[in-house]
C-alpha positions in Angstrom: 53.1 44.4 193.9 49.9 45.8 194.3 49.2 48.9 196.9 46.7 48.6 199.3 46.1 49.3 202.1 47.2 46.5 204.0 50.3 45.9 201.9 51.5 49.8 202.5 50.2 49.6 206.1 53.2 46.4 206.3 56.0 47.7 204.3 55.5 50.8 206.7 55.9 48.9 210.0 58.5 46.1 208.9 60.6 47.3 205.7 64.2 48.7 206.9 63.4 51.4 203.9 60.6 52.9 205.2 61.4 52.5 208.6 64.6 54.5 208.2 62.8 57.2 206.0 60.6 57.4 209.4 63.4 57.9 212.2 64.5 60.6 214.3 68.0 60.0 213.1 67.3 59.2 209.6 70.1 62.3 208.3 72.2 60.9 210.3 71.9 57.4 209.5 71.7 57.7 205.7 74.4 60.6 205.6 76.8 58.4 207.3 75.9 55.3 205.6 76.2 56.6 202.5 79.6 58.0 202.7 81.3 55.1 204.3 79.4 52.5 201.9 77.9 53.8 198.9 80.1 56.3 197.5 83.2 54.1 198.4 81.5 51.4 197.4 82.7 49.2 200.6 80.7 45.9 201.0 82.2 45.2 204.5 83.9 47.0 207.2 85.2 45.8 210.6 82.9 47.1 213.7 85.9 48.9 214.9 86.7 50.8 212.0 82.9 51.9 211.7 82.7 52.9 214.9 85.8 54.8 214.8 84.3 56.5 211.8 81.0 57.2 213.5 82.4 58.2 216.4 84.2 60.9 214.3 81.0 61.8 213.0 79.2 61.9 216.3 81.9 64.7 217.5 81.4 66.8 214.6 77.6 66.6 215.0 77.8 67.4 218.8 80.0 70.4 217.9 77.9 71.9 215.4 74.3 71.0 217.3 75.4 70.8 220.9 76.8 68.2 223.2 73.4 66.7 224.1 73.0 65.7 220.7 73.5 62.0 220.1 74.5 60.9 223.1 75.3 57.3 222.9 78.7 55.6 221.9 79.1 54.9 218.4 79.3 51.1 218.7 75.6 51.2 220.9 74.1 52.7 217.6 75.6 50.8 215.1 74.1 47.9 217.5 71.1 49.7 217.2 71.1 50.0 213.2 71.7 46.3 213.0 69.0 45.0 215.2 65.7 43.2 213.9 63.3 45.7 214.3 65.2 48.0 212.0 67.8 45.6 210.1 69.7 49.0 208.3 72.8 47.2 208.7 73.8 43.4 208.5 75.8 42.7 211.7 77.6 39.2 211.3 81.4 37.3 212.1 83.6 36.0 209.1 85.0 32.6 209.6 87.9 32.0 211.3 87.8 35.5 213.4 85.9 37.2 216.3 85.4 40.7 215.2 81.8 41.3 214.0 81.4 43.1 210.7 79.0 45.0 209.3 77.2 45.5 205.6 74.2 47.4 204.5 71.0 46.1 203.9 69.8 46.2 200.2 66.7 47.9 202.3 68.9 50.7 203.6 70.7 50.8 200.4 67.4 51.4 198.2 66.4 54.6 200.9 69.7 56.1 200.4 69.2 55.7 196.6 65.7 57.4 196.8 66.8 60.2 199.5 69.4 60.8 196.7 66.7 61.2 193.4 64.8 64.1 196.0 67.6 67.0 195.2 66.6 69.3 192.3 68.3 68.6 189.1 70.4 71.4 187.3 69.6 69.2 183.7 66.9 66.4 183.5 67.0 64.5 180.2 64.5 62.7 178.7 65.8 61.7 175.1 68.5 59.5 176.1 65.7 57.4 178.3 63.2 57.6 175.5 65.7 56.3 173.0 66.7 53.4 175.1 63.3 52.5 176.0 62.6 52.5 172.1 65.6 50.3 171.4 64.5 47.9 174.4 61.4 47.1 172.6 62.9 46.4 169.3 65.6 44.1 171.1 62.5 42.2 172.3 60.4 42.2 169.3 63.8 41.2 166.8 64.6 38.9 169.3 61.5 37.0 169.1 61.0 36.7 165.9 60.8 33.3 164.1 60.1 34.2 160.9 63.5 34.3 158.9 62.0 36.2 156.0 61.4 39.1 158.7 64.5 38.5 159.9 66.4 38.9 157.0 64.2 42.0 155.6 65.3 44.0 159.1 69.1 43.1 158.8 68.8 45.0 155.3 67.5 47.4 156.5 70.0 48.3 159.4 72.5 47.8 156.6 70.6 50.2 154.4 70.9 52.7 157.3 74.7 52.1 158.0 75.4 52.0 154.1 73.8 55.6 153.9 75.5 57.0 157.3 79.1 56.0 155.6 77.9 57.6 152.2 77.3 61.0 154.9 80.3 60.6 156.3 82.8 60.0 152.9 80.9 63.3 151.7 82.1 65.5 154.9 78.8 65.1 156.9 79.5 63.9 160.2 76.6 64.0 162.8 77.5 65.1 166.1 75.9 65.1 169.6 75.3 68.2 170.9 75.6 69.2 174.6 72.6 68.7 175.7 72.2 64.8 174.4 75.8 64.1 175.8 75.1 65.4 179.2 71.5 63.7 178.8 73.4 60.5 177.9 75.9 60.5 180.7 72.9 61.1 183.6 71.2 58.1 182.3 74.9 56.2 182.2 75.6 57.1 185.6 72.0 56.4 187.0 72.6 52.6 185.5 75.6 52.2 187.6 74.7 53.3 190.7 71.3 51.0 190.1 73.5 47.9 189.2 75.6 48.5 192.0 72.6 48.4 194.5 70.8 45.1 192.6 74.3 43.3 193.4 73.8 43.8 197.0 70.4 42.8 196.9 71.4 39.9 194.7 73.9 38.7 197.7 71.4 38.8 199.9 69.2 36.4 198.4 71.5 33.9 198.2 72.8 34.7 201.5 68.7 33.9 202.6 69.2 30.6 201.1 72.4 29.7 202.8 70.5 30.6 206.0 67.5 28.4 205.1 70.3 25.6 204.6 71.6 26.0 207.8 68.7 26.0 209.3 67.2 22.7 207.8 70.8 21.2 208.3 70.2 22.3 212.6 66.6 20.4 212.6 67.4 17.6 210.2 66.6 14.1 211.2 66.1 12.3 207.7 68.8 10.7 205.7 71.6 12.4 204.2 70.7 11.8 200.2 67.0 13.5 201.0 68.4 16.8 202.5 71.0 16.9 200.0 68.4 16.3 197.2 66.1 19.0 198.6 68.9 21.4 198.8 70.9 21.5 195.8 67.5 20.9 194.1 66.4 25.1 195.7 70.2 25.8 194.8 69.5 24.7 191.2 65.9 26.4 191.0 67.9 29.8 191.9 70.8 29.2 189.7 68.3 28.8 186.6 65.8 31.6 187.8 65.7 34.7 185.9 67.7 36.3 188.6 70.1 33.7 188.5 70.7 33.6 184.7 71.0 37.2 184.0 73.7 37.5 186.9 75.3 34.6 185.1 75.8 36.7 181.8 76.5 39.6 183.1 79.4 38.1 184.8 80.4 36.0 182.0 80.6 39.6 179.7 82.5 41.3 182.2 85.2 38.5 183.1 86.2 39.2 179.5 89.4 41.2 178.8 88.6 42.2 175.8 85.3 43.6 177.4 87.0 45.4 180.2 90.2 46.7 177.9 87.0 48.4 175.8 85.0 50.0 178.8 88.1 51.7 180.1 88.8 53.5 176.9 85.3 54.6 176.3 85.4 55.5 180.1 88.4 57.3 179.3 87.4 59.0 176.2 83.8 59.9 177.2 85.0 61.7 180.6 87.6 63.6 178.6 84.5 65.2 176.9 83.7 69.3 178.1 80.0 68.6 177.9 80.7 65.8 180.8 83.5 67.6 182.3 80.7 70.7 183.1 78.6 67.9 185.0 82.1 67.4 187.3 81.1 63.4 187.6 82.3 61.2 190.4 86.2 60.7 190.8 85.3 57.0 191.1 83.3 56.9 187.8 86.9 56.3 185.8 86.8 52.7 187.9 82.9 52.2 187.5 83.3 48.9 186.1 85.9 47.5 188.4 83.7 48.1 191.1 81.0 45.8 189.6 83.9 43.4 189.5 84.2 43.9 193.0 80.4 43.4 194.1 80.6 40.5 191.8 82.9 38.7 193.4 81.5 39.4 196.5 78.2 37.8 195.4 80.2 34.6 194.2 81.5 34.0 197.6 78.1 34.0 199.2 77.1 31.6 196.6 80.3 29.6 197.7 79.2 29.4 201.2 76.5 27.1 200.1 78.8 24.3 199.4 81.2 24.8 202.2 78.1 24.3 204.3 77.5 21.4 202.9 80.5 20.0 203.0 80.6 20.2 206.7 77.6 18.6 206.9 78.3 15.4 205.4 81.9 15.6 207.5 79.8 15.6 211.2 77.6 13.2 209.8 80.4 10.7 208.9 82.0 11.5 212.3 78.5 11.0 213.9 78.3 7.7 212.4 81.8 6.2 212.7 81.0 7.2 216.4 78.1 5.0 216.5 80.1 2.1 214.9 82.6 2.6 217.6 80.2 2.6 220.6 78.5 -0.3 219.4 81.5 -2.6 218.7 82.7 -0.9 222.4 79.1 -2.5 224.0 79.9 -6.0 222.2 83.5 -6.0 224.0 81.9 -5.2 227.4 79.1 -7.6 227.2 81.9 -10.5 226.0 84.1 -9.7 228.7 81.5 -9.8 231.2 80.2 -13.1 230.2 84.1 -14.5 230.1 84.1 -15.3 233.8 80.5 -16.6 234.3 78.9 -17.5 231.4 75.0 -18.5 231.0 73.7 -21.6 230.9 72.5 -22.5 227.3 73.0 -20.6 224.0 74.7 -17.1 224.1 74.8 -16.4 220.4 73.7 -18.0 217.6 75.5 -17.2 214.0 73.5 -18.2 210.7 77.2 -19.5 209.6 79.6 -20.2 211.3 82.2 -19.5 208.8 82.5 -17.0 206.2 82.6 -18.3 202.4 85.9 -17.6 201.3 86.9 -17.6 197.4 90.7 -17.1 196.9 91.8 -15.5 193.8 94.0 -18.6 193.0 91.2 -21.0 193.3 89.0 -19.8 190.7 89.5 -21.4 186.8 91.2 -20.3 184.6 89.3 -19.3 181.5 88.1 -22.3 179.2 88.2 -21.7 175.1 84.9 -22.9 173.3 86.8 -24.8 170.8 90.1 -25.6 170.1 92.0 -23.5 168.0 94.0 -24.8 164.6 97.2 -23.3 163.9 98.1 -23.9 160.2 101.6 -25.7 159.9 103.3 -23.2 157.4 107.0 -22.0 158.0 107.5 -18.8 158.5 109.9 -17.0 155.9 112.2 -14.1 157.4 112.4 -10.6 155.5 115.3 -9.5 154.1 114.1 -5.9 154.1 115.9 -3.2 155.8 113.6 -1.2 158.1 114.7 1.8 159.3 114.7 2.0 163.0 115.0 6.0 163.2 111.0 6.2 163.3 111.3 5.2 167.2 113.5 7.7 168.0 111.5 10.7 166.5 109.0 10.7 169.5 108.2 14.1 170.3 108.7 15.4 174.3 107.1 18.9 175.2 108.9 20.3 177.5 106.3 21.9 179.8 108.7 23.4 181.8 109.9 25.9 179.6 105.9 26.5 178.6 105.2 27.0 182.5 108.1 29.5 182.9 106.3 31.4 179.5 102.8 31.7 181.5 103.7 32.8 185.2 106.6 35.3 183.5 103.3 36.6 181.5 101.0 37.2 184.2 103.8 38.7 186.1 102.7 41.7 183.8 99.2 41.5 183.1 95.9 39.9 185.4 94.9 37.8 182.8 95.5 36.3 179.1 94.7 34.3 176.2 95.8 31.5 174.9 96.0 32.7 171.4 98.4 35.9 173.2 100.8 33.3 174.9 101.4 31.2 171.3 101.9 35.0 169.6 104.3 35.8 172.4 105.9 32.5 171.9 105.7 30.5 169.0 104.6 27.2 168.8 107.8 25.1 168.3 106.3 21.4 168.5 102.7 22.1 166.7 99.5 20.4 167.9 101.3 18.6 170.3 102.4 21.6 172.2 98.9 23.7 171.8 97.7 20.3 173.6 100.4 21.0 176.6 99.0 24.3 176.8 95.6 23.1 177.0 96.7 20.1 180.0 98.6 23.0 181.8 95.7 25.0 182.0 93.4 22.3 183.5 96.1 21.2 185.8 98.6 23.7 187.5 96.6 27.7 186.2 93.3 28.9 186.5 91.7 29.7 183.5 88.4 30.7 182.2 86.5 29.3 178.9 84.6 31.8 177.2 82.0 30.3 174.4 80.6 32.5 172.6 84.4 33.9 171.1 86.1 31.5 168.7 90.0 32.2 168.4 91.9 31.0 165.7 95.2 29.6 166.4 97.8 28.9 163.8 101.4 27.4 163.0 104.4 26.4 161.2 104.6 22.8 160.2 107.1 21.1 158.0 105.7 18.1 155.5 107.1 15.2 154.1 108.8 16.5 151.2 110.8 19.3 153.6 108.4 22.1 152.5 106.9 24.9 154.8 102.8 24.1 155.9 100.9 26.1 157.4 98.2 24.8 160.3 95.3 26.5 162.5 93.0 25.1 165.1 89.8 27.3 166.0 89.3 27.3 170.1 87.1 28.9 172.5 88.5 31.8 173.6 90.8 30.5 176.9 91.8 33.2 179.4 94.7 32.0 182.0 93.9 34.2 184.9 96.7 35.1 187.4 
């Protein structure tokens, strides 16, 4: 964005930012605002719970400043907040109820976020940034690369390096951080989150723009069905494979992984435990950080699922529309019959191109005709005098999926989520492939589970052979998480 004149002189008159930075109440606003959304990191709040916590607020204020301060109610200034001309907060009813509900604006949020980078700074670091910027551009440069001979000479050499840190460390030299880099570190860590947290909200409201541009097309639409539907999920697609849209896509797909949130708590955990970051007295919510992007994450996905609910209802009123039509014409046809019943015009009424309808039976079509006829050898058949032993159709093997459904549910009674490989180490496969197959039908059919590519799992058993003797088998899978 570039700024001029005339692109400053409209950010200042229309963004919710700027116009919040330039209000009379613009403490108040952002002080409250950030307490009851930011810190907590709330995406939505009934209107009567915010006004009862403004109008808590309010009290406080006109205590402290006077009772002419602030005089409105609470709920006339969060209807202020929410309207056009300022848009700080997103004022809007959840299906099925009739209490508005309210949500900051990624405008208001990004104010807030600056307001909070104005307070002096006890430590600023600048290694920490200065190392990850460095890192950054290698990432992009190795990444790029086509050549494999390049390739290959820079994977020696990070192995070179690692080889010669281990040699340090056998001989007693362990490198430390010092104070100073671990608080720098931290800053920058805690900066990232609170950034990610903000790009999630601004994230939902995108797609919530585009649900609204749906709606509205669906309001004036007068076309067919298959051309609004085209033109639709054709902008949902373009979004869904944007930039935007693709990143959002791994980080989700990285954090839905157990393994993934199992290792963030415990460097969490162990980092926090640290005096150097236990000086800077962090956030009591920073133990959770991670959870919460769950939380705006899921949020996100739900605006994104409003898209095909909408849809959805569309095509329902237009079949309702349309069996309606059907019905009012056949209902004209009946009236104009009966009315012509007791005086009918002179001459033709109706004509009908046929006056019957061309009816094929099943029955009467023919039976299928060979081309020629065919010549059965006349040679008597000889019976076997071998004994086959029948036991073969009896040795059918039934999975009991029962007993395998039990295993699951009793699982996730414990935990939020597993693997499959956990649920065959927990229980062992007692039927081989056949029941790793169950596993996979159950999961399709009566669990939730989640597929994650990029993690092969190998997933072995005991098998028996011909001759009695003890074989060993393993299947490599995806990595299959049944979520509770």
């Amino acid at each position: 964005m570039t700024l001029d004149f005339a692109t400053l002189d409209a950010l200042r008159t229309r963004h919710p930012a700027w116009t919040l930075l330039r209000s009379d109440h613009a403490a108040l606003v952002a002080s409250f605002l950030h307490r009851t959304f930011v810190a907590s990191n709330v995406r939505v709040m009934a209107a009567a719970d915010l006004a009862e916590a403004l109008e808590d607020e309010l009290y406080a204020l006109r205590q402290q400043l006077g009772d002419g301060s602030f005089p409105k109610p609470a709920r006339d200034y969060l209807n202020d907040w929410a309207a056009s001309d300022k848009s700080w907060l997103r004022k809007f009813y959840q299906p099925g109820t009739d209490e508005p509900q309210f949500d900051l604006t990624p405008g208001t949020e990004k104010a807030i976020a600056w307001l909070g980078q104005l307070a002096e700074r006890s430590f600023v670091g600048t290694e920490s940034r200065l190392l990850t910027l460095f890192e950054l551009l290698k990432q992009m440069s190795e990444g790029t690369e086509s050549d494999p001979a390049k390739r290959i000479a820079e994977l020696h050499r990070k192995r070179d390096e690692i080889d010669a840190e281990i040699a340090q460390v056998i001989a007693g030299n362990v490198p430390l951080l010092d104070d100073a880099a671990v608080k720098d570190r931290f800053q920058q860590f805690m900066q990232l989150a609170r950034e990610l947290l903000t790009d999630f909200r601004e994230v939902e409201s995108n797609f919530r723009q585009l649900d609204r541009r749906v709606r509205e097309r669906i309001a004036l639409w007068e076309g067919s069905k298959g051309a609004l539907l085209q033109e639709i999920m054709g902008e949902r697609d373009a979004i869904g494979d944007s930039d935007q849209g693709r990143s959002f896509r791994a980080f989700w797909d990285f954090l839905m992984s157990s393994r993934r949130q199992e290792e963030l708590t415990e460097l969490l955990e162990r980092v926090l435990s640290l005096s150097p970051v236990a000086d800077l007295r962090p956030d009591a919510r920073t133990r959770r950080v991670h959870y919460d992007w769950l939380e705006a994450g899921e949020h996100t996905q739900r605006t994104v699922a409003l898209l095909s609910q909408q849809l959805r209802r569309f095509l329902d009123d237009q079949a309702w529309l349309e069996n309606r039509r059907i019905m009012d014409i056949l209902h004209g046809i009946e009236s104009k019959a009966l009315a012509l019943r007791q005086a009918p015009p002179p001459g033709e009424v109706m004509a009908i191109a046929e006056p019957a309808a061309s009816i094929d039976l099943a029955m009467e079509r023919p039976l299928h005709a060979p081309a020629f006829k065919s010549v059965i050898a006349d040679i008597a058949l000889q019976e076997d005098d071998d004994d086959v032993d029948p036991s073969a159709l009896y040795e059918q093997i039934v999975i009991d999926k029962a007993r395998l459904v039990r295993h699951i549910r009793q699982t996730l009674q414990a935990r939020g989520q597993i693997t499959l490989r956990e649920l065959i180490e927990g229980q062992a496969l007692q039927q081989g492939l056949a029941e790793l197959v169950a596993y996979l039908q159950l999961g399709s059919e009566a669990f939730k589970t989640v597929v994650d590519e990029s993690v092969i799992e190998p997933i072995a058993w005991q098998a028996v052979a011909r001759d009695g003797s003890a074989l060993r088998r393993q299947a490599r899978l995806p990595r299959i998480l049944f979520v509770r």
